[in-house]
N, C-alpha and C positions, 0 to 999 in steps of 0.2 A: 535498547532500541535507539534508532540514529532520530537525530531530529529531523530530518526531511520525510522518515517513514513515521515518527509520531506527529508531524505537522502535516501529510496525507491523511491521514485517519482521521485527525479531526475534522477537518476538512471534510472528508468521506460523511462522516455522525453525522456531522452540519447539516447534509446536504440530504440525509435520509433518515434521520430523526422527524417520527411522525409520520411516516410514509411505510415503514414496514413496523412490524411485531417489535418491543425490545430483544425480545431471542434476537428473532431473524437479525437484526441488527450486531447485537454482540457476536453469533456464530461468523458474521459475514465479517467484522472488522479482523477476528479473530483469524480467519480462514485470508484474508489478504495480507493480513501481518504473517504468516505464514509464508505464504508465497514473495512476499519480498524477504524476507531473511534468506529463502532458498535461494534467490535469484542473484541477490546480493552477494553469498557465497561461491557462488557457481563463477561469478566472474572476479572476484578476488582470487578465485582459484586459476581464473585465465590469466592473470595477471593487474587488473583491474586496480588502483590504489581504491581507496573505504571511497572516499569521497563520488569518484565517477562512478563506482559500481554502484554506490545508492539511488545516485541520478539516474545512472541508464538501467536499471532496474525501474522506475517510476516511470520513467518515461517508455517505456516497454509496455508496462501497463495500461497508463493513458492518465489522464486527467480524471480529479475527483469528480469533475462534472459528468466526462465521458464513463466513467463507472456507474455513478448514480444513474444516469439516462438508461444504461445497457441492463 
């Protein structure tokens, strides 16, 4: 795991720790860590070097705040 996607998630825990279930919580970091691995591949496949495809993967998604709120 890249560290901009494991410094999202915690980030993400931070911010909803105490606010859902621990399930809910571990399903849900789990289920995003998912989805940036896929995203991040998708555009490394486009051409992407690691670096910008992790960035423009997170930022695709939005902000740990804009996650938590949504």
């Amino acid at each position: 795991m890249s560290k901009f996607v494991a410094w999202y998630l915690v980030e993400l825990d931070g911010l909803l720790r105490g606010r859902i279930t621990a399930d809910a919580l571990h399903s849900l970091l789990l289920e995003i860590e998912r989805h940036l691995t896929e995203s991040i591949e998708e555009r490394t496949a486009r051409g992407f070097n690691q670096e910008e495809a992790e960035l423009a993967a997170l930022e695709a998604l939005g902000s740990p705040e804009q996650v938590a709120a949504a």
